[in-house]
N, C-alpha and C positions, 0 to 999 in steps of 0.2 A: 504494500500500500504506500501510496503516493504519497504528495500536497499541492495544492493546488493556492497560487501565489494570486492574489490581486492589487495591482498595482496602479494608484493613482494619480501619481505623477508620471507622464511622459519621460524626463527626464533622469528618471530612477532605473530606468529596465534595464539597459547597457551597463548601469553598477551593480543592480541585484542579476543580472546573468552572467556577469565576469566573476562576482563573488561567489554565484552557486558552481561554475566550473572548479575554478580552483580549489573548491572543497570538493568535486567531483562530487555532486549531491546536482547537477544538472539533467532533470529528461531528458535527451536529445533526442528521444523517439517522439516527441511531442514538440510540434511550432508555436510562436509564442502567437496567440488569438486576443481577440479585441470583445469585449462585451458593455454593453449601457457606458461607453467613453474610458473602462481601463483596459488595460494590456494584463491578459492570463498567461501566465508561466507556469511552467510544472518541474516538480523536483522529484528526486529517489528519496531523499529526507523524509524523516516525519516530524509534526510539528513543532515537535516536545524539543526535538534538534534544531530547525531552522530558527526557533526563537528567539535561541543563543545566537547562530550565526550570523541572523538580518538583527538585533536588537537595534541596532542604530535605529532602522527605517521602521520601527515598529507603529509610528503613526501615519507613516504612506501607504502601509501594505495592513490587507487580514489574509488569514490562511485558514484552510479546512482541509480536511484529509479526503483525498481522492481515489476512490476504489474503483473507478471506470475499467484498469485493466492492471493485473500484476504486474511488479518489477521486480526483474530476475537480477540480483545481481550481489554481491558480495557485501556485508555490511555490515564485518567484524573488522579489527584490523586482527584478529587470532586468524583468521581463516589465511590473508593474504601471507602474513608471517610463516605460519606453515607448510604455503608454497614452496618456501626459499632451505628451512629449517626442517623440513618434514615435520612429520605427528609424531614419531616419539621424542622426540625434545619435551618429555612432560614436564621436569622442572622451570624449562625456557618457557612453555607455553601457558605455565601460568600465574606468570608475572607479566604479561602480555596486558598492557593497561586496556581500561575500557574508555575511559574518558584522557583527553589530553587540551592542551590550550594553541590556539593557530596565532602567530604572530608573523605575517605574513616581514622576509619568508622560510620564518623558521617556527616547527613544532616542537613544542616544551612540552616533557613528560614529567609525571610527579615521582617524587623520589619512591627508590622498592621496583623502580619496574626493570627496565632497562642498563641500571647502575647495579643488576645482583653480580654477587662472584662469578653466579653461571654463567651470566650472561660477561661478565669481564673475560670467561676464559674461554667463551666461544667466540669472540669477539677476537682475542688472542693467536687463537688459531686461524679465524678462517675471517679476518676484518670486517671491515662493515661496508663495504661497496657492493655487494653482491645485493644484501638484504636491503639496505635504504635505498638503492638505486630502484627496487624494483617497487618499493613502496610508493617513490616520487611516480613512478608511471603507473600505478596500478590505485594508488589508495588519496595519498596525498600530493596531488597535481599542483605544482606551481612551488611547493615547499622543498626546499635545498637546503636547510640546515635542520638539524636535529640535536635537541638536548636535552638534559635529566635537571630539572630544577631542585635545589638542595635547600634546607630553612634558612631566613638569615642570622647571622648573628645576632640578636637582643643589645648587646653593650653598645654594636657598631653604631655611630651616630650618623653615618655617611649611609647608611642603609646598602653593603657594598655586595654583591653573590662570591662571597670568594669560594661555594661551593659548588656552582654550578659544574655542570659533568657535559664538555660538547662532545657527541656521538658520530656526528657526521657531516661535514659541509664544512670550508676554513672561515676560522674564526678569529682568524688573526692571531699577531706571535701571542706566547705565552705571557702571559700579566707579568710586572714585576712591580716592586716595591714604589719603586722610580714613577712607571705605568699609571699604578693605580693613584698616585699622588700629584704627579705633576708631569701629565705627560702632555710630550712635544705634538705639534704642528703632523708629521709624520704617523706618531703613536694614533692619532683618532683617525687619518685618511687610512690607514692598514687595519682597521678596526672592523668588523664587523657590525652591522648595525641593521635594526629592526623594526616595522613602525605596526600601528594598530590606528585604527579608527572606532571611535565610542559616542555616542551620540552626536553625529557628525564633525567630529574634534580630533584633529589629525596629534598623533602622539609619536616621537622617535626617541629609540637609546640603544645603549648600547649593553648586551646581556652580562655579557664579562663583566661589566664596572658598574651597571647600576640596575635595580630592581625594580620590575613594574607591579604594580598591586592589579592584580585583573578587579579582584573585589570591590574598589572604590566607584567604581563604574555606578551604583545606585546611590553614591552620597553626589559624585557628580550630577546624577539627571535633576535629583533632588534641586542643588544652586540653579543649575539651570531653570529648573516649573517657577521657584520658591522666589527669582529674586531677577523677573526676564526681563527689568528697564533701569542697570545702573547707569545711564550715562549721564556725565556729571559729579557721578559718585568715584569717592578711594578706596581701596583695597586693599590693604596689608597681608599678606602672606608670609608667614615667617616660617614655614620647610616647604620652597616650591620644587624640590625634586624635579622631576621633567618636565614639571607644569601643570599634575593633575588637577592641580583646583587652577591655580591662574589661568590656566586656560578658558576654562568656563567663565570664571569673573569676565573676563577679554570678551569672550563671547557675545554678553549681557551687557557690554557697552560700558564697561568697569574702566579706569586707569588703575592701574595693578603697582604696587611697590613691593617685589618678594624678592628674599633672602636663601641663597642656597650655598655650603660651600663645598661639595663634590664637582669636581672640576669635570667630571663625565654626565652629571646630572647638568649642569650648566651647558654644554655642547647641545645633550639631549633639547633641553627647555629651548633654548636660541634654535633648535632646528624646528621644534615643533611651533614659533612665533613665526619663524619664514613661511613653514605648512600654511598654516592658518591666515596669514596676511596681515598680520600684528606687525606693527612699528616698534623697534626697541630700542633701549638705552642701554648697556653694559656698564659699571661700574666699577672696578676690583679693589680690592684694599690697598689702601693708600691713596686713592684718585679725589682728585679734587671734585665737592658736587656742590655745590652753594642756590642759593633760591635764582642767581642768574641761569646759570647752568640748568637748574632744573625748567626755568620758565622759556628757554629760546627752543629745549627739548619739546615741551609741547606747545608751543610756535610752530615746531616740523613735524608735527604727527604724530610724535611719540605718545603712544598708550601704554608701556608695561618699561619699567623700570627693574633693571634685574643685578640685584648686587652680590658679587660674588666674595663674599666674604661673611663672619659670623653675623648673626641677628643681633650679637650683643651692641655692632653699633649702629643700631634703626633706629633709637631715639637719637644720638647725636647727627645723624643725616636728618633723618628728618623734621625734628624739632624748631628747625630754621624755615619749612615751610608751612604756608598757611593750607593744610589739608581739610578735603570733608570727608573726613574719613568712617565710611559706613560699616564697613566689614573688616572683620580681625578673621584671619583664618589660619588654624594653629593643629596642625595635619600628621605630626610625626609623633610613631609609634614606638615602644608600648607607652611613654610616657614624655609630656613635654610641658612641666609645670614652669622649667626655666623661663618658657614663654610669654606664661601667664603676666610675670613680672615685668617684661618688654611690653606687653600692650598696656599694665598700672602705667607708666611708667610714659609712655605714648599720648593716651588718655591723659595725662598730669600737666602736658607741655598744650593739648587740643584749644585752637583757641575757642571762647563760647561767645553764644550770640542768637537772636532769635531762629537765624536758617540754621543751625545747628541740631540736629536729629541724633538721639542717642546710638549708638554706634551699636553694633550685634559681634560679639563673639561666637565664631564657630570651633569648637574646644574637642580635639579626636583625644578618646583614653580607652583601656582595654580595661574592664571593671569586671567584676562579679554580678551574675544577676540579683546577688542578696547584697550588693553595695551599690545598688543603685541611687537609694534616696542620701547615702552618705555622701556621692560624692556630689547629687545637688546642692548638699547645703555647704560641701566646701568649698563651692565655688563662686554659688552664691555669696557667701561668707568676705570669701577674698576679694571678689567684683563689686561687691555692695551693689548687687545688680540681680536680675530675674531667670531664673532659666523657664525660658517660654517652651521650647520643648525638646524632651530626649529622644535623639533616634536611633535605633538600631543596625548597623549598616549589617556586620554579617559574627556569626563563633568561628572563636581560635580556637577554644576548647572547652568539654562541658561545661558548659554554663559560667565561659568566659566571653565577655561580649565584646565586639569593636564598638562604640558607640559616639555618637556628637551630640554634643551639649549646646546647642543654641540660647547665649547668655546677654540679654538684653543688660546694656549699660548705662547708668543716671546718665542726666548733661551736668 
């Protein structure tokens, strides 16, 4: 059984047909037909699958499951794999993941599948061109790298993968110390690199040096529904990683001031303002930024201001300007109360005045579900401010939650 795709913008079908190839989740035994003004596509997929894969277009397209006529075709990746490996590889075949992540154009497996011993010692013997070559042609079209995603480190503040495990496709030399700290001009062009698109929000980085959260993907739509006409309004960001929230503020018409010091997170973030068509400012520690500097910057367009050095000095950059600053968005895990003290502290310097509109903190912490009302009132507490409301983005672990604190601020 099918599904059957409908498609209301003209302009979507040439993206939702290139996307369903690539995932080879394309009918091809079916043209794409025309009914009451949309364009019907049909996929191998079933719903419960394409949801994930169109989520972006979820409000151009509905889908329904189409039983007009079977489709015969292959829809494990265990089946394809034991093409390559035969059937008795039992211990190979059953670590054989069922679910993995496309980051076009490389497929990330979760750790335990593809990283066992067995598979490190058949891999040993008999490499890996044989098996992912035949994958790229038979399962995952368009995908040329492959790898084992590993947890991160907790302590790392740079949120860096120093465990990812690449399987197949070059991924550039080997990291080194140098590399993942301050790497040359050379180091990011030899680099590997990888993008996604999330509700129409183009995103790049690079796998080796820095980590994408697929999960945040529902705190995004969220900025996006919750806050769709800042223009005119500030933004503070203080961990914009590759840009997952600044991008969306950008989106909504935000001037954006974020803070990241991963020099491969920075690359990422400056690629994914070019994606998107954002004008930027670079800033790095030590660089002169004064209210001239800043006001000739948006004179030329500039909307997202990106300073590559610690958040500890955002109030002294920006203290000196006259911001309206609407939005505090404070995004890094598991914990980031240092933060909390950067926006007191921001808020301290805010000029006031009647167009002055209390500012909203968005507050990410990983709690307990039985410390949830604790840690309202600690933040409450520290904000002398409201939390208007908690949301739950997704569990790390029984009933450990990611969540955001939306913390209304006095003026």
């Amino acid at each position: 059984m099918g599904t059957q795709i409908v498609v209301k913008k003209p302009l979507l079908i040439k993206l939702i047909k290139s996307k369903l190839e690539i995932a080879d989740a394309l009918d091809k035994s079916r043209k794409i037909s025309k009914k009451d003004g949309n364009a019907l596509l049909y996929s191998t997929a079933s719903v419960s699958e394409l949801s994930t894969l169109l989520r972006e277009y979820e409000k151009e397209i509905s889908m329904t499951e189409d039983d007009s006529r079977p489709i015969e075709r292959k829809t494990h990746l265990r089946d394809e794999v034991a093409d390559i490996i035969g059937e008795y590889h039992n211990e190979l075949l059953a670590t054989v993941p069922k679910k993995w992540s496309l980051y076009p154009p490389m497929v990330l497996f979760n750790n335990g599948t593809f990283d066992t011993p067995d598979w490190a010692n058949y891999f040993l013997k008999n490499g890996t061109t044989l098996l992912f070559d035949h994958l790229l042609d038979s399962f995952f079209k368009g995908y040329t790298h492959y790898a084992v995603n590993k947890p991160i480190i907790e302590e790392d503040v740079m949120r860096r993968p120093f465990s990812l495990v690449p399987l197949h496709g070059d991924f550039g030399p080997e990291p080194t110390t140098q590399m993942f700290e301050s790497p040359l001009g050379l180091d990011i062009e030899r680099t590997f690199w990888c993008t996604v698109t999330q509700n129409g929000i183009s995103q790049e980085w690079a796998p080796r040096y820095t980590m994408f959260s697929r999960g945040n993907i529902t705190e995004k739509k969220r900025l996006l529904d919750s806050y769709r006409n800042l223009t005119g309004e500030d933004v503070v960001d203080l961990y914009a990683g590759i840009g997952y929230f600044t991008l969306s503020y950008l989106a909504n018409g935000a001037t954006v001031y974020c803070w990241e010091i991963n020099p491969w997170s920075i690359e990422g973030l400056l690629r994914g303002l070019k994606k998107n068509g954002c004008k930027f400012c670079l800033i790095k520690d030590g660089d002169n930024f004064d209210a001239t500097t800043h006001s000739e910057a948006l004179g030329s367009g500039v909307n997202a201001f990106v300073f590559h050095e610690s958040n500890e000095h955002a109030v002294e950059r920006l203290s000196r300007l006259d911001l309206a600053i609407a939005h505090y968005n404070l995004g890094l895990l598991p914990t980031l109360r240092q933060g909390w003290e950067v926006v007191r502290r921001l808020e301290s310097h805010k000029s006031k005045g009647p167009k002055v509109l209390p500012a909203l903190v968005h507050a990410h912490e990983n709690v307990h579900k039985n410390d949830f009302d604790q840690i309202v009132k600690e933040i409450e507490t520290f904000f002398d401010g409201r939390v208007i409301q908690l949301n739950k983005v997704k569990t790390f672990a029984p009933d450990i939650w990611h969540i955001v604190l939306d913390v209304q601020l006095q003026i």
